[in-house]
ROLO-646515 format. One record per residue (C-alpha): x, y, z. Coordinates in Angstrom, 2 decimals, decimal comma. Example, Ala and Ser with C-alpha at 12.3 -4.5 7.8 and 13.67 -1.06 7.14 Angstrom:
REM residues 2
       X       Y       Z
   12,30   -4,50    7,80
   13,67   -1,06    7,14
//
This chain:
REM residues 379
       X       Y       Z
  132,46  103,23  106,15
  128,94  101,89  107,38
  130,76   99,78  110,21
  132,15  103,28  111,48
  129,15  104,94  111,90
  127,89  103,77  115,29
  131,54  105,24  116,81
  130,95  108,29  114,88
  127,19  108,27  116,25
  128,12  107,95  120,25
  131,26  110,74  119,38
  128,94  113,26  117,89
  126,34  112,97  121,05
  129,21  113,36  123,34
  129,40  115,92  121,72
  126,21  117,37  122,63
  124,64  117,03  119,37
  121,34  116,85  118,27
  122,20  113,80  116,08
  119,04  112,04  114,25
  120,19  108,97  112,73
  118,42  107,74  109,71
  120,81  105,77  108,14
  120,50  101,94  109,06
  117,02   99,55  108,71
  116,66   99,58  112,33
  113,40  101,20  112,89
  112,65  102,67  116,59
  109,27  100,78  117,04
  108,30   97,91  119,26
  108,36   93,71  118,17
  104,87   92,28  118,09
  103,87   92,05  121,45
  102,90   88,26  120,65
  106,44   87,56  120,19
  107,40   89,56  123,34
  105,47   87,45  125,21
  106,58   84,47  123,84
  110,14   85,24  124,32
  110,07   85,72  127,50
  107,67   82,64  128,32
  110,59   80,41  126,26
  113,56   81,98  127,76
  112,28   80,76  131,57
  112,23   76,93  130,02
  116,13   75,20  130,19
  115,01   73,11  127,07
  115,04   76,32  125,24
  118,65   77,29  126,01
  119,69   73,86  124,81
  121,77   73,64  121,26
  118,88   74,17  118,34
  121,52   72,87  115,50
  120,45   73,00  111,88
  116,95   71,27  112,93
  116,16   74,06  115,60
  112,30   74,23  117,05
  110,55   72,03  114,45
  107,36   74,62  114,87
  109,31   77,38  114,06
  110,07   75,27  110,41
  106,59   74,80  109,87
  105,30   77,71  110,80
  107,26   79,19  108,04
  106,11   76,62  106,05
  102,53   77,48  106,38
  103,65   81,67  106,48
  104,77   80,99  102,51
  101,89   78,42  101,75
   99,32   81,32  103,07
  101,26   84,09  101,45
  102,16   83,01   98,61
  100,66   79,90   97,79
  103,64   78,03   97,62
  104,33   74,90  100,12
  107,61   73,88  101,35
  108,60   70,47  103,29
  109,66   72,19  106,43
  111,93   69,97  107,43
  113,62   69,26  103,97
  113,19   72,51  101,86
  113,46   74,99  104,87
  116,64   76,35  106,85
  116,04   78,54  110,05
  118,63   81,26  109,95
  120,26   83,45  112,15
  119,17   86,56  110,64
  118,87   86,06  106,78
  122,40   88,25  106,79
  124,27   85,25  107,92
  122,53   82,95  105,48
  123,04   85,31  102,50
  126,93   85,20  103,35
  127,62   81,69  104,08
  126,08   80,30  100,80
  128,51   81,40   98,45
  131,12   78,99  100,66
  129,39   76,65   99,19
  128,98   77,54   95,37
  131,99   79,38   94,60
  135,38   79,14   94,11
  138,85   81,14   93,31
  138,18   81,73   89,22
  134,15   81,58   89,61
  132,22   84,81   89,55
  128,85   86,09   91,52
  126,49   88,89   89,91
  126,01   91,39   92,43
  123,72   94,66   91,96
  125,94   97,92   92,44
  124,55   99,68   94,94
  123,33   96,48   96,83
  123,44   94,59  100,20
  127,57   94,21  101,10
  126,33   90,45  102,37
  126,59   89,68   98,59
  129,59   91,31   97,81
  131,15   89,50  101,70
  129,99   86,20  100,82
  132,00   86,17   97,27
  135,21   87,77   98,84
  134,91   85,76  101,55
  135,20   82,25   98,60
  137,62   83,98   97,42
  135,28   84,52   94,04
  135,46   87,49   91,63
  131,86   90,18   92,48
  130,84   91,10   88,76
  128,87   94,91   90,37
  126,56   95,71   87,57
  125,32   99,11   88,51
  121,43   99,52   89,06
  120,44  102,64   87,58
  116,98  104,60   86,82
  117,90  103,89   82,98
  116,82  100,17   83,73
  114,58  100,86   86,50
  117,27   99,87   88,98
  116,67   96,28   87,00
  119,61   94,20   86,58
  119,30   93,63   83,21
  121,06   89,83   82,26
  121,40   90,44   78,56
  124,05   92,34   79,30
  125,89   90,33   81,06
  129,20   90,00   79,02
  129,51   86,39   77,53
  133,04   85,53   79,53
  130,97   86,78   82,77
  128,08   84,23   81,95
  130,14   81,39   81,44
  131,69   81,69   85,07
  129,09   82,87   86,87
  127,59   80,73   89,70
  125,61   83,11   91,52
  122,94   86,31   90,83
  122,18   87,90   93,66
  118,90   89,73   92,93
  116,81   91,91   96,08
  113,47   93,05   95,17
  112,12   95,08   96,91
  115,07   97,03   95,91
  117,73   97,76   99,38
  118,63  100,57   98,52
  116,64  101,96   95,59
  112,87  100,91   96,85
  112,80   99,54   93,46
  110,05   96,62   92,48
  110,60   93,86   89,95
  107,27   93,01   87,70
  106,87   89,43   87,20
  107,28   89,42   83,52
  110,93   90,74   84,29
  111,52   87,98   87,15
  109,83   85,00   84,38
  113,22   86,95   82,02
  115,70   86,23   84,72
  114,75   82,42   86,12
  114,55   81,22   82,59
  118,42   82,87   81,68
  119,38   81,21   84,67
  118,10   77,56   83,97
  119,58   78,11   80,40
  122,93   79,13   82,19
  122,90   76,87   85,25
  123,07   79,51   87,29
  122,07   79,96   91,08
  119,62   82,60   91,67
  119,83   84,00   95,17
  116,35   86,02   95,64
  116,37   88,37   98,56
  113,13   88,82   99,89
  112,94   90,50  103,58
  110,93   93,46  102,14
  107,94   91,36  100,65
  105,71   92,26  103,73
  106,81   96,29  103,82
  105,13   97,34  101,10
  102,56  100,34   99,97
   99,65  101,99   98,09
   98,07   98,58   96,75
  101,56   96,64   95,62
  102,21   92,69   97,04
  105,54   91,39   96,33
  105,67   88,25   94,79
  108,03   85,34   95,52
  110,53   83,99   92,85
  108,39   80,46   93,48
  105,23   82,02   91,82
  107,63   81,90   88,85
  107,42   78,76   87,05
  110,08   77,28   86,85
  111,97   78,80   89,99
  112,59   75,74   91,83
  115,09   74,51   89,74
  117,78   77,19   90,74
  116,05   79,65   92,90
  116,79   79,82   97,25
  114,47   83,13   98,78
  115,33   84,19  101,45
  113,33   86,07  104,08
  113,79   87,71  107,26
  111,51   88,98  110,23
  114,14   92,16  110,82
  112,18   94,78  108,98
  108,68   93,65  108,30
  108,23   92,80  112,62
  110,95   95,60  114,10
  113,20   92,35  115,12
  116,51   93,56  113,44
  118,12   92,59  116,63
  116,47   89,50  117,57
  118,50   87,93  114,34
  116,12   85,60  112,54
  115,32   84,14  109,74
  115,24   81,71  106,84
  115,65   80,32  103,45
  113,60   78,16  101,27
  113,95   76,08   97,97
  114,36   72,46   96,82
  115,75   70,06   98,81
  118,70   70,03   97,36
  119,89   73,30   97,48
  118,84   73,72  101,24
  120,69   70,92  101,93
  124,01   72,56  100,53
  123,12   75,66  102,52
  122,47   73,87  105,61
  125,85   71,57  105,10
  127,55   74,75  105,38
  125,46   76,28  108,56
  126,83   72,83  110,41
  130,54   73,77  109,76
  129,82   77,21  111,08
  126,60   77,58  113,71
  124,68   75,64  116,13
  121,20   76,76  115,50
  119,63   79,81  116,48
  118,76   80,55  120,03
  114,95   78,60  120,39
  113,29   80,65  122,33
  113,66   83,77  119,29
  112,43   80,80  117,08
  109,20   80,30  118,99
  108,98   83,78  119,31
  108,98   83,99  115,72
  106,00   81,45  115,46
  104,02   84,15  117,52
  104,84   86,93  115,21
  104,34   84,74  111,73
  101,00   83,72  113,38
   99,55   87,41  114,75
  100,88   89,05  111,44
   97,32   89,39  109,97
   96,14   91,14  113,03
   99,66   92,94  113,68
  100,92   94,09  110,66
   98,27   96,48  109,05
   98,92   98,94  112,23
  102,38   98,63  111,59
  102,70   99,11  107,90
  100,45  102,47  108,88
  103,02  103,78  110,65
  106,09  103,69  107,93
  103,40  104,90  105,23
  102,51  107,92  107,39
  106,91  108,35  107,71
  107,14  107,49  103,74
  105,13  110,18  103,22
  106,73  112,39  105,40
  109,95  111,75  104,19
  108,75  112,40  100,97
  106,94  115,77  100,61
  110,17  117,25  103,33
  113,12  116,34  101,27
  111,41  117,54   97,99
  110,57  120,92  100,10
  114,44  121,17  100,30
  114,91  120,35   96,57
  115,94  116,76   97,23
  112,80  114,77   95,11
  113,09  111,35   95,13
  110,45  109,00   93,83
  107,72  108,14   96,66
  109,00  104,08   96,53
  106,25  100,97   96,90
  108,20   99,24   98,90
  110,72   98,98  101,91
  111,69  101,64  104,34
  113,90  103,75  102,53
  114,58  106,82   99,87
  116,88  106,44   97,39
  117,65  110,47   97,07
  119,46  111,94   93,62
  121,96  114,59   94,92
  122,39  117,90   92,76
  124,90  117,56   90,11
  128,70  118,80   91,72
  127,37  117,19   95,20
  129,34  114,00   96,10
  127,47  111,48   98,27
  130,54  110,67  100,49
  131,32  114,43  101,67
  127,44  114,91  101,76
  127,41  112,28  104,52
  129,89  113,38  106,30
  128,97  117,00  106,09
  125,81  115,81  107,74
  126,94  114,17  110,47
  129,86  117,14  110,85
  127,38  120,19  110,90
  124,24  119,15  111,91
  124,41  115,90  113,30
  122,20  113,69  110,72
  122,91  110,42  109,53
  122,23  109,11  106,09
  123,93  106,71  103,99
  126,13  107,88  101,01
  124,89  106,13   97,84
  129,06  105,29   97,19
  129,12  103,63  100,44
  126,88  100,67   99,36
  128,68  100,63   95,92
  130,43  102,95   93,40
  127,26  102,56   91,37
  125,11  104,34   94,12
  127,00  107,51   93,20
  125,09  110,82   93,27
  122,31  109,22   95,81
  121,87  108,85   99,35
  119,75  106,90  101,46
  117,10  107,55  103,83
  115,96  105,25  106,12
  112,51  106,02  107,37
  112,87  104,90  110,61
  111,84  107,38  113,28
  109,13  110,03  113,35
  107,60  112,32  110,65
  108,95  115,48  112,91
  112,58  114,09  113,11
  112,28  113,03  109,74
  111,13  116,81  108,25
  113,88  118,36  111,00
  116,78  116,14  109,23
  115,37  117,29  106,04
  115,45  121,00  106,52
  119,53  120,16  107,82
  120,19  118,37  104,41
  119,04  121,28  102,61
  121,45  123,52  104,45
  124,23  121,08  104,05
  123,48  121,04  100,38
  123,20  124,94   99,98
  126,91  125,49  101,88
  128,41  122,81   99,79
  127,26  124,66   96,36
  128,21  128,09   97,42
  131,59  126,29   98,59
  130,68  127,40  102,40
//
C-alpha cells in the first residue's frame, strides 16, 4: 500500500485536487544551510565523486564519533565501531543478512518500520509482530515473548521514539530489555533517528547509556528527520567492533560507500546542530501543536506525543483505518497513513505526519472529520 501512494498522489492532482499529503516523514522544510553549502563546495571536487567504500570520508566517521561522545556521552572508535550508511533504511535491512537464517526468528513491533519486517523476509527468517498497544504503552513487553519464540530469536528490533506511535521508552524499561537479551543472546537492533526530534523538556537516551548495551546492542541513527535530509540518504550505525564489522561485511557484498560529498555535508550539519536545530525543532512544535488541538476539534484526540513528527490517531469504533485512508484521498484529497498499513496491529489508528504548515494541517483536519461523519451515517 505505502509504495502506491506517490502514483495515487500525482493521479489525484491531475485530477485537480486540492491534495495535502501528510502521510510520509518527509517534511517540506529546508537542510541546514551549512550542509547546503558544503554539498555543493564537495560536489565541484573529482575526489569526491570517487568510490567512498565501507571506509567513506574518514571525517564524516569521526564526526559522528564526536556527535554521540557530545550527545550522549558515549565514545566510539570511528573507524572500528562506526559504519556510514546510506540512509539508516538500508542499514536496518541489510543486517538481518547477516544474523538470520531460514528457521531463526526476528521480534518486530506490530505497527513498526516495514525495514524490520523486509530485512527478515528478505533472510528468509520468520517476523514474530508483537502488537504495540496503549495497554503496554506501545512497550514491547519481552516477558511475553512465548518460550519457543525466545529460543529462536536472533533479533529485537526496538524504535524509540516510537515510528508510528510517538511513544518514549523510560530507561528503567530499556535496563529490562538489554539485560533479557544478554541472558538470551539476543541481538538488539535500537532504532534511534528520532533522538534529536523531541519536545516539552524530554532527551532521548541511547541504548549505550544502558550498562551493559555493548554486548548485543547496534543504534542506529539517521540525519533524515532531525536535519530535513530524507532525500540526501545518510546515515549510520554504531556498536562494538564486532558487530559493526558483521554489518559492514555485508555493506561490501552489496554497496560502495555513500556518495562523499553528502558525507561531508553531513559533518556540516552534525557540527552547526547546536546553532541549527533549536529553530528547527520550533517549527514541528508549533505543527505538533497544531495538529493536535485540530484533529481533537473534529473528535479525533490523540495524545500530544514527546517525540517524532507524527500522531498516532484512535479512529471511532466501526471506522476501519484502510477505507478511512482511502476515503481521504477519494473525497477530499488528504493523505494519511492507515494504522493496518504499517501492521495489522496498528488497527483502528492512523497516522499523521506533521510535516507541512499549521493551516494545511487544521484544513486536512476539518476533511477527516467529514470523511469520518459520511462513513458513520453510511454516506
Amino acid at each position: 500500500m505505502l509504495a502506491t501512494i506517490p502514483a495515487k498522489k500525482r493521479e489525484l492532482i491531475a485530477r485537480g485536487m486540492d491534495v495535502i499529503d501528510l502521510g510520509a516523514g518527509d517534511a517540506d522544510l529546508a537542510a541546514p544551510p551549512a550542509a547546503i553549502a558544503e554539498l555543493t563546495a564537495a560536489a565541484n571536487e573529482p575526489l569526491m565523486s570517487r568510490y567512498g567504500f565501507g571506509m567513506g570520508l574518514p571525517a564524516y566517521r569521526e564526526a559522528v564519533s564526536a556527535w554521540m561522545q557530545k550527545r550522549f556521552g558515549q565514545r566510539f572508535d570511528p573507524f572500528t565501531e562506526v559504519v556510514p550508511l546510506i540512509g539508516s533504511k538500508e542499514g536496518l535491512s541489510h543486517l538481518a543478512l547477516a544474523y538470520v537464517e531460514p528457521g531463526d526468528v526476528t521480534i518486530c513491533p506490530d505497527p513498526g518500520y516495514l525495514a524490520y519486517l523486509g530485512g527478515t523476509l528478505l533472510s528468509n527468517g520468520t517476523p514474530y509482530l508483537y502488537p504495540i498497544t496503549p495497554r503496554t504503552d506501545f512497550l514491547v513487553d519481552v516477558d511475553e515473548i512465548p518460550a519457543d519464540v525466545v529460543r529462536r530469536t536472533k533479533i529485537l528490533y526496538l524504535n524509540y521514539p516510537n515510528n508510528p506511535t510517538g511513544a518514549v521508552a523510560p530507561l528503567d524499561y530499556l535496563a529490562k530489555v538489554v539485560a533479557w537479551c544478554r541472558a538470551h543472546d539476543i541481538l538488539l537492533v535500537y532504532d534511534n533517528p528520532y533522538s534529536e526530534m523531541t519536545f516539552d523538556g524530554y532527551v532521548a537516551p541511547s541504548i549505550f547509556e544502558v550498562e551493559g548495551a555493548r554486548d548485543v546492542a547496534l543504534e542506529f541513527h539517521s540525519l533524515s528527520k532531525t536535519f530535513n535530509m530524507t532525500g540526501w540518504r545518510c546515515g549510520w550505525a554504531v556498536g562494538n567492533a564486532k558487530h559493526i564489522g558483521v554489518l559492514s561485511k555485508v555493506k561490501s557484498f552489496v554497496d560502495t560507500g555513500q556518495f562523499q560529498a553528502v558525507q561531508r555535508a553531513g559533518v556540516a550539519a552534525l557540527a552547526t546542530a547546536d546553532a541549527w536545530l533549536p529553530g528547527n525543532l520550533g517549527i514541528f512544535k508549533s505543527r505538533r501543536d497544531a495538529a493536535v488541538a485540530a484533529f481533537a476539534a473534529e473528535g479525533l484526540v490523540a495524545p500530544t506525543p514527546k517525540a517524532t513528527m507524527y500522531l498516532w490517531v484512535p479512529l471511532p469504533a466501526g471506522v476501519d483505518s484502510i477505507p478511512f485512508h482511502e476515503r481521504m484521498m477519494e473525497d477530499e484529497g488528504v493523505i494519511v497513513l492507515a494504522g493496518k498499513a504499517l501492521g495489522a496491529g496498528g488497527e483502528g489508528f492512523f497516522r499523521v505526519s506533521f510535516i507541512t504548515a499549521p493551516e494545511r494541517i487544521a484544513e486536512a483536519a476539518k476533511r477527516a472529520g467529514r470523511v469520518i461523519r459520511r462513513m458513520q451515517s453510511g454516506g
